[in-house]
SERO-4910 file (N, C-alpha, C, O; in steps of 0.05 Angstrom, whole numbers):
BEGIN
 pado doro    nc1    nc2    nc3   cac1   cac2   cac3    cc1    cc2    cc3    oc1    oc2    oc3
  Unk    A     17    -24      0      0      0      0     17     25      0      8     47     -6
  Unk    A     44     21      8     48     51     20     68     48    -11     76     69    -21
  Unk    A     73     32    -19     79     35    -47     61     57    -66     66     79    -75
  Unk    A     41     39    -66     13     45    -86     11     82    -82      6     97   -100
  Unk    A     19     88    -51      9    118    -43     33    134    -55     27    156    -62
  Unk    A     51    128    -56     84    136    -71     76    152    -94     76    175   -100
  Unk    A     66    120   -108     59    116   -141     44    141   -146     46    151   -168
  Unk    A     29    151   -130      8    166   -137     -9    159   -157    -15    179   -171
  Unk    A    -21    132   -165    -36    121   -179    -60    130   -186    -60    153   -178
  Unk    A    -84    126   -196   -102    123   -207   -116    103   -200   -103     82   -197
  Unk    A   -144    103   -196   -152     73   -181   -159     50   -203   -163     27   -198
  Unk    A   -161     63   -228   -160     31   -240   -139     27   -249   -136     10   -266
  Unk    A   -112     46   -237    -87     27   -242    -79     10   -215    -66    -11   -213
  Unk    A    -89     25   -195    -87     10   -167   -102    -10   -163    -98    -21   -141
  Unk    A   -124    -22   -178   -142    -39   -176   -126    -63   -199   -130    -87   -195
  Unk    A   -111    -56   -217   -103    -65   -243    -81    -80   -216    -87   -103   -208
  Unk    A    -59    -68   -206    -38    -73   -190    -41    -95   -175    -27   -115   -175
  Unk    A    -71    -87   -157    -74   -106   -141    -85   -139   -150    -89   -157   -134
  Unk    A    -88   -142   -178    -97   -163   -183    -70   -169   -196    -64   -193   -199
  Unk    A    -58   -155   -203    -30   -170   -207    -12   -179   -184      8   -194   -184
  Unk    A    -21   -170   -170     -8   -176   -148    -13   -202   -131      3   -212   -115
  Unk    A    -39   -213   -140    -56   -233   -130    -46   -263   -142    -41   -286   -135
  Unk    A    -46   -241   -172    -35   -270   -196     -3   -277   -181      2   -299   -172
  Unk    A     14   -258   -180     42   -268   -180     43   -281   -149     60   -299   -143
  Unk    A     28   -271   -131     27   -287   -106     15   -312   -107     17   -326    -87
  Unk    A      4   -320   -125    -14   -344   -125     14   -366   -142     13   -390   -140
  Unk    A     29   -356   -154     44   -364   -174     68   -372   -148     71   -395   -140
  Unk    A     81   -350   -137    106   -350   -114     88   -371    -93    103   -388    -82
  Unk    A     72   -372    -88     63   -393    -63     59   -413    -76     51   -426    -57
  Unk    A     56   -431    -99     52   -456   -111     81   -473   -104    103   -468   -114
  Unk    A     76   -490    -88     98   -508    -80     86   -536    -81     98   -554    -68
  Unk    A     70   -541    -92     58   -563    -93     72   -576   -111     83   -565   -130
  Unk    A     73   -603   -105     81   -619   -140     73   -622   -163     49   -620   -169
  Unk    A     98   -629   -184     82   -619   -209     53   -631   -215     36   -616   -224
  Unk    A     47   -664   -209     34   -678   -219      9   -663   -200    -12   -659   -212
  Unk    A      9   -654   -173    -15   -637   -159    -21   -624   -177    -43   -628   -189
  Unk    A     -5   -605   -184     -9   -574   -198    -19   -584   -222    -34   -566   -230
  Unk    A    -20   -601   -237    -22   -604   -272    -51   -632   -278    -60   -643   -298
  Unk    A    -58   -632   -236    -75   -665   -249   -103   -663   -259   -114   -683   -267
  Unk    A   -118   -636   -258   -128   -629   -266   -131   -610   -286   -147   -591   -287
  Unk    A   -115   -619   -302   -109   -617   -331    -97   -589   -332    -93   -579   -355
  Unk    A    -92   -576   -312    -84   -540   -316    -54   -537   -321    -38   -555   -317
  Unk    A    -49   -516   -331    -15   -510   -340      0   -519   -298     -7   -522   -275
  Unk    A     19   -519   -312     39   -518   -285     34   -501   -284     26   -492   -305
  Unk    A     34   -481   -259     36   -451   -256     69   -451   -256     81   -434   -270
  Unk    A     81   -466   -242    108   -462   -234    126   -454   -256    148   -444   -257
  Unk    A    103   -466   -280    123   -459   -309    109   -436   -315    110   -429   -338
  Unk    A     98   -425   -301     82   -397   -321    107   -372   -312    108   -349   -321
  Unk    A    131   -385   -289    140   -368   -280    168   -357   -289    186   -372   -299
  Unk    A    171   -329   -285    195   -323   -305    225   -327   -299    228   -329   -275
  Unk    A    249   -330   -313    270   -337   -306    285   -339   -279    302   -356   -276
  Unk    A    277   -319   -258    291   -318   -239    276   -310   -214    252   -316   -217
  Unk    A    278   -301   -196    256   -291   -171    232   -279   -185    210   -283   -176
  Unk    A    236   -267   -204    203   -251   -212    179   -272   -218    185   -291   -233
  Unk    A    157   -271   -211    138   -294   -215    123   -283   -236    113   -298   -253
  Unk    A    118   -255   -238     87   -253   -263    101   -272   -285    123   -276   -296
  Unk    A     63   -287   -283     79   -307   -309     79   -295   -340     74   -273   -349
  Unk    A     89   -321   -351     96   -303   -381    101   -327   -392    108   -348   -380
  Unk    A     98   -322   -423    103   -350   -431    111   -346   -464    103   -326   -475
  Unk    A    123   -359   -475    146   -358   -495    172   -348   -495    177   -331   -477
  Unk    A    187   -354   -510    221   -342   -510    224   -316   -503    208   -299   -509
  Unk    A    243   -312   -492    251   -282   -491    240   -265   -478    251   -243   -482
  Unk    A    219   -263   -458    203   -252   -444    211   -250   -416    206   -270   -404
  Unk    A    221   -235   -404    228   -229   -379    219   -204   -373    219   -183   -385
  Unk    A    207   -214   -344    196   -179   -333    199   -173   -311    192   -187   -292
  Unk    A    211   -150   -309    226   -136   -282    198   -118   -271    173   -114   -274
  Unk    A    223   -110   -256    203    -97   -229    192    -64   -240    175    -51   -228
  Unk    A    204    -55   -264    200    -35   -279    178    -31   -297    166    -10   -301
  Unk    A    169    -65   -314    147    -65   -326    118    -67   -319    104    -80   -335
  Unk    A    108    -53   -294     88    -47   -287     54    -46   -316     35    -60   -324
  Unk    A     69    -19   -321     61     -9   -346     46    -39   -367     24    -50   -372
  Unk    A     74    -42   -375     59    -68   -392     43    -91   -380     27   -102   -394
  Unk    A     47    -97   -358     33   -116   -340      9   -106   -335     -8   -123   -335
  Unk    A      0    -82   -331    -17    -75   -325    -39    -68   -354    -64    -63   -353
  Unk    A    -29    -68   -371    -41    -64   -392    -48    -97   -413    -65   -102   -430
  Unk    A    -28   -112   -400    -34   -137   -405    -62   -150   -379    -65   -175   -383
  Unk    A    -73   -144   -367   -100   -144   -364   -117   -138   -370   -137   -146   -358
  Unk    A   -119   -123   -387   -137   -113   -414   -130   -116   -434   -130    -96   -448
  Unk    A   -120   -143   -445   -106   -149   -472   -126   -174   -474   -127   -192   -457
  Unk    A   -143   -171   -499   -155   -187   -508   -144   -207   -523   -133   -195   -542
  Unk    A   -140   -230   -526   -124   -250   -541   -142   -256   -564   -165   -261   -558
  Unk    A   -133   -257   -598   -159   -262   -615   -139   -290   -630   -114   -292   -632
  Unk    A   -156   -306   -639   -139   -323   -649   -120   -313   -680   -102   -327   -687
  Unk    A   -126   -292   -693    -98   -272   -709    -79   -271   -686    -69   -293   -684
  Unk    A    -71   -255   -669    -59   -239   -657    -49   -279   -642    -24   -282   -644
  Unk    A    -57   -297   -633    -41   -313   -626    -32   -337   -645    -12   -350   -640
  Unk    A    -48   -343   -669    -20   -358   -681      8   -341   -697     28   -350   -709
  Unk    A     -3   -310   -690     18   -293   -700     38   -294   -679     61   -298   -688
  Unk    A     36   -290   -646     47   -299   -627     70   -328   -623     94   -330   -617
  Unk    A     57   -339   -627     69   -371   -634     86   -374   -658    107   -387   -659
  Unk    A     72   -357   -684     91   -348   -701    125   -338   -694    148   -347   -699
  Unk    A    115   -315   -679    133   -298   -672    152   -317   -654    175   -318   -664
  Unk    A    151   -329   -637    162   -344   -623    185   -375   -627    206   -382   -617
  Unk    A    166   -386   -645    181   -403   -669    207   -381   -680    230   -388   -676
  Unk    A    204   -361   -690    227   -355   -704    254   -342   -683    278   -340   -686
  Unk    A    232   -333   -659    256   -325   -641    270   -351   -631    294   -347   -627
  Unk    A    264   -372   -627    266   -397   -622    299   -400   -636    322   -404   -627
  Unk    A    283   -395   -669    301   -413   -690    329   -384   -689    353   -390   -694
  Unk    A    323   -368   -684    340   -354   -683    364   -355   -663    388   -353   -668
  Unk    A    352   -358   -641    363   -368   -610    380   -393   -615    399   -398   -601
  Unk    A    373   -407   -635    385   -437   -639    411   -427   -654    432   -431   -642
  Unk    A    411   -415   -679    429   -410   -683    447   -384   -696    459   -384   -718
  Unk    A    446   -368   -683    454   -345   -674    467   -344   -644    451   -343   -625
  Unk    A    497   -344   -639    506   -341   -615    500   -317   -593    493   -319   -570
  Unk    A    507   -287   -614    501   -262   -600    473   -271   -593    474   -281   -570
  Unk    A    452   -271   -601    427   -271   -601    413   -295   -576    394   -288   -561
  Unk    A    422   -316   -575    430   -333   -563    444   -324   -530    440   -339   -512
  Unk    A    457   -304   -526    478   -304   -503    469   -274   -493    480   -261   -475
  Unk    A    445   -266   -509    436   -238   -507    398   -249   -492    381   -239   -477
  Unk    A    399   -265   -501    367   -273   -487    380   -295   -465    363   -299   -448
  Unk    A    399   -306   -460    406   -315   -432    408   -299   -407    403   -307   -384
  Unk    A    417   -270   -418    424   -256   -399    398   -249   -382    377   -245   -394
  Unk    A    400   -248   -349    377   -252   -330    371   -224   -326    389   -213   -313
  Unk    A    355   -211   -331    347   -172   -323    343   -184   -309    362   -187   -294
  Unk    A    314   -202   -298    287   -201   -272    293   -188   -252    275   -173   -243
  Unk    A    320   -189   -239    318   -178   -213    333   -155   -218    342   -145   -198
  Unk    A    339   -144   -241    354   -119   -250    342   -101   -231    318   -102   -226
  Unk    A    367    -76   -213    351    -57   -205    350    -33   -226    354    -10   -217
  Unk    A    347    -34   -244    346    -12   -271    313     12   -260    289      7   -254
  Unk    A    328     35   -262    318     56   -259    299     67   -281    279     82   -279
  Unk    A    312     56   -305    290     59   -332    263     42   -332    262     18   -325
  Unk    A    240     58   -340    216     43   -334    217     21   -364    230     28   -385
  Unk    A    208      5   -363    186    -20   -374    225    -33   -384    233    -31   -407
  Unk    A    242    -45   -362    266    -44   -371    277    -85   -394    296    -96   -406
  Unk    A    244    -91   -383    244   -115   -396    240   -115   -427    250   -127   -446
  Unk    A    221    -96   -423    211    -97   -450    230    -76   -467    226    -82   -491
  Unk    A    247    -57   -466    271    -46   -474    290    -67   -487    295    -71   -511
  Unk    A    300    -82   -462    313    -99   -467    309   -115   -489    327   -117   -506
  Unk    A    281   -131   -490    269   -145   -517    277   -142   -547    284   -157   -565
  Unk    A    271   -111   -544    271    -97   -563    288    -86   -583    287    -80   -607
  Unk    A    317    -87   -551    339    -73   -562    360    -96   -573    384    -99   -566
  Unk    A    350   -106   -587    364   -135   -599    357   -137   -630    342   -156   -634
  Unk    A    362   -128   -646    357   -130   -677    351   -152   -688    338   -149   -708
  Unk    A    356   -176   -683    356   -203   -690    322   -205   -675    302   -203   -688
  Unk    A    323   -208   -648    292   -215   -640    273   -192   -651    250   -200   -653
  Unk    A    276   -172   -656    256   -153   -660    249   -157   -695    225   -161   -702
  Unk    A    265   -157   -709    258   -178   -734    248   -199   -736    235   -207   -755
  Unk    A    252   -211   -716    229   -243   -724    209   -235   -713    188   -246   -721
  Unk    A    204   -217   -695    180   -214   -676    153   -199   -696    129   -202   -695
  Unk    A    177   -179   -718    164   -159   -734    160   -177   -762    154   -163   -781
  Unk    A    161   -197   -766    163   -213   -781    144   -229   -783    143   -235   -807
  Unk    A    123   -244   -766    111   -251   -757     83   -234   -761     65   -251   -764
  Unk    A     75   -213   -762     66   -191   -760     58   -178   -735     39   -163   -738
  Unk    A     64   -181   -718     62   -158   -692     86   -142   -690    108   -142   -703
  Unk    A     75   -124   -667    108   -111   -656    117   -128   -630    101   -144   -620
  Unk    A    136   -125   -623    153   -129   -596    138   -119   -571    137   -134   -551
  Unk    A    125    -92   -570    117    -85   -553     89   -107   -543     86   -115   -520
  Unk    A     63   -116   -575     49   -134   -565     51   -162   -566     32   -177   -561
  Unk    A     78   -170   -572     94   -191   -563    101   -199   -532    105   -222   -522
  Unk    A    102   -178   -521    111   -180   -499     83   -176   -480     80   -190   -460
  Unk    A     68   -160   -485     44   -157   -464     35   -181   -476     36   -197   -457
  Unk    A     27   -193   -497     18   -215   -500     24   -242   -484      7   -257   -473
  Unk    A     55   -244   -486     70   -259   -468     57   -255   -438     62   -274   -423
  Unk    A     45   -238   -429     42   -238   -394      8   -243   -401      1   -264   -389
  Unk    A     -9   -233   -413    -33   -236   -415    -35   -266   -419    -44   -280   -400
  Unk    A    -30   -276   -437    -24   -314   -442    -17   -319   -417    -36   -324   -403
  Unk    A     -1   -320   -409     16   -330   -376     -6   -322   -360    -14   -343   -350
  Unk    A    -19   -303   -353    -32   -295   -333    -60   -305   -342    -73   -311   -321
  Unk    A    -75   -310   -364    -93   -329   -370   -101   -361   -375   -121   -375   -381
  Unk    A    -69   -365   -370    -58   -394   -366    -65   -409   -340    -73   -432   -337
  Unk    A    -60   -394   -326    -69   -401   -302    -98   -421   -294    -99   -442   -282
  Unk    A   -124   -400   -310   -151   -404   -302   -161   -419   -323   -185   -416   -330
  Unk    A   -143   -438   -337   -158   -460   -359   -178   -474   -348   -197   -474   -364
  Unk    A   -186   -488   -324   -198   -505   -315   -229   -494   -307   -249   -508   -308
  Unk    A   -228   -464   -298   -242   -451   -283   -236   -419   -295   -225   -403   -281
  Unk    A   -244   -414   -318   -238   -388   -319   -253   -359   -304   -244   -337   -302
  Unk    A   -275   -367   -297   -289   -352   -283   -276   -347   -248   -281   -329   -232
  Unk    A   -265   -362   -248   -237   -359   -228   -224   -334   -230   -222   -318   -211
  Unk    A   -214   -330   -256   -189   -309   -258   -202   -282   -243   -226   -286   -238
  Unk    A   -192   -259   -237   -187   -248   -217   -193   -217   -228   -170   -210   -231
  Unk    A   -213   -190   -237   -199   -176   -231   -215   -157   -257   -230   -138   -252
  Unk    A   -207   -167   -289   -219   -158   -305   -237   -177   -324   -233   -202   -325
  Unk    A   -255   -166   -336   -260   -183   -360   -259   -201   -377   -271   -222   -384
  Unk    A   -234   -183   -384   -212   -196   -405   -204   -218   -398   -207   -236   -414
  Unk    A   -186   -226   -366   -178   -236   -365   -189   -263   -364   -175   -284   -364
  Unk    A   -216   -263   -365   -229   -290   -356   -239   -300   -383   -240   -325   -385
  Unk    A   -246   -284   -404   -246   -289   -432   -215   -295   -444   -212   -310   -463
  Unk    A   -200   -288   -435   -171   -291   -444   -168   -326   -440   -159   -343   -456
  Unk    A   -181   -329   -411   -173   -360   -413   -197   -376   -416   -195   -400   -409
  Unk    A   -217   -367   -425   -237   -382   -435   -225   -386   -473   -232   -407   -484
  Unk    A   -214   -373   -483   -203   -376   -509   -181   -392   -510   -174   -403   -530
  Unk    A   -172   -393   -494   -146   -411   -485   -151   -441   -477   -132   -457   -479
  Unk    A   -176   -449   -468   -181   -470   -464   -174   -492   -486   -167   -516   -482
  Unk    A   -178   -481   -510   -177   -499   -537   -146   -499   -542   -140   -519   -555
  Unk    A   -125   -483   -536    -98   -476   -541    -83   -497   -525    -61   -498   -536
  Unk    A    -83   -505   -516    -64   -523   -489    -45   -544   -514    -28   -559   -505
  Unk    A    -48   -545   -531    -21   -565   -545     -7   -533   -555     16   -531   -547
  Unk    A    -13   -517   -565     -5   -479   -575     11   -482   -544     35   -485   -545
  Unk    A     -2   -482   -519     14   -464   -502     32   -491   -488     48   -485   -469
  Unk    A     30   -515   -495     55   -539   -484     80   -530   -501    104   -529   -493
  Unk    A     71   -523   -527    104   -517   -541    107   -491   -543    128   -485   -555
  Unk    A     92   -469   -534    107   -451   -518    120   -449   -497    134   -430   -491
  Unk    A    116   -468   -483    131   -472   -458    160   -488   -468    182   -485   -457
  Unk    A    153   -502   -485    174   -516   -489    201   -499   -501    226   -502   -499
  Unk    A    185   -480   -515    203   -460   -528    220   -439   -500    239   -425   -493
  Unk    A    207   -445   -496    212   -418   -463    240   -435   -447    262   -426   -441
  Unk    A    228   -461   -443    246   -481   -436    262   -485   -445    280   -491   -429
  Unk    A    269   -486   -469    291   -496   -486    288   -519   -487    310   -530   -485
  Unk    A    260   -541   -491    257   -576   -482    243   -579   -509    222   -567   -513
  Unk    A    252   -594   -525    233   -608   -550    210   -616   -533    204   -624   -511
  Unk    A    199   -609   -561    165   -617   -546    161   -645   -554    167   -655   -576
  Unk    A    152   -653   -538    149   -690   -550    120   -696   -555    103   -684   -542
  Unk    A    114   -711   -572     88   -719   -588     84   -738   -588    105   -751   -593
  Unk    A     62   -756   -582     63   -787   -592     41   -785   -610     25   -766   -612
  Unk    A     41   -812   -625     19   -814   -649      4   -839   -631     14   -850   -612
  Unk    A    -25   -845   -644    -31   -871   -639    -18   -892   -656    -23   -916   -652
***
């Protein structure tokens, strides 16, 4: 709170805050095992979570979010997911993927960990994303920008959560339609994770 009073906020950005705040606490307190967390058919949350101490989840390559990107997090609760805008996503992600594979700079530039960066510049994840010529071409390639690459990335993650129960999710609208559209996506968001992971996704046939 005595944050929020600092911020000098707005109350539907302090209302926006507080449900982010709910998600990434719900995410940091999951200690359960995987097979608990996943037996009712829902994402791991544990994987919705980002590289290093930061929990808002997020999901595909390259996506890391510091304590700076408020802004986009907060606007990724009012990010409607349409099925254009996500096989363009998945698009986009495949090529950062293939890029990541082989491209070293590119490669040793998305390893590097911001999350717990104390960077004074605001939205310093999504800068970061950006400021890489190689990912911002495949991203723009794909047809989105970087910028809704990346709120996309937290809106997906943060609607990942409420596959089972979306009337669950917490806060806006969107977000509960976000994972009511997502319900049908769960093989889309296993090899995004896998991409995030760096883990071939494995398939069986009958």
């Amino acid at each position: 709170m005595r944050a929020l009073t600092m911020l000098n906020i707005t109350s539907k950005y302090g209302k926006s805050l507080a449900v982010v705040a709910g998600l990434t606490l719900a995410v940091s307190c999951s200690r359960k095992p995987a097979d608990d967390r996943s037996a009712s058919g829902a994402l791991d949350t544990a994987a919705l979570r980002t590289s290093s101490s930061a929990v808002t989840p997020a999901v595909g390559p390259g996506v890391q979010v510091t304590r700076t990107d408020a802004r986009s997090v907060t606007r990724s609760l009012d990010y409607a997911l349409t099925p254009d805008f996500f096989t363009k996503f998945v698009a986009a992600a495949d090529s950062i993927s293939a890029i990541e594979g082989r491209d070293a700079a590119t490669r040793a530039h998305l390893a590097t960990n911001i999350t717990d960066a104390g960077s004074t510049d605001s939205e310093a994840g999504l800068k970061w994303l950006e400021s890489n010529d190689s990912v911002s071409k495949a991203i723009s390639s794909a047809g989105i920008s970087v910028r809704d690459y990346y709120v996309g990335s937290i809106a997906i993650g943060a609607a990942s959560r409420f596959l089972d129960d979306p009337k669950a999710a917490p806060g806006t609208p969107t977000l509960t339609k976000n994972a009511e559209f997502l319900r049908s996506k769960k093989t889309e968001l296993a090899h995004l994770q896998a991409l995030r992971d760096h883990k071939p996704l494995v398939t069986s046939t009958p």
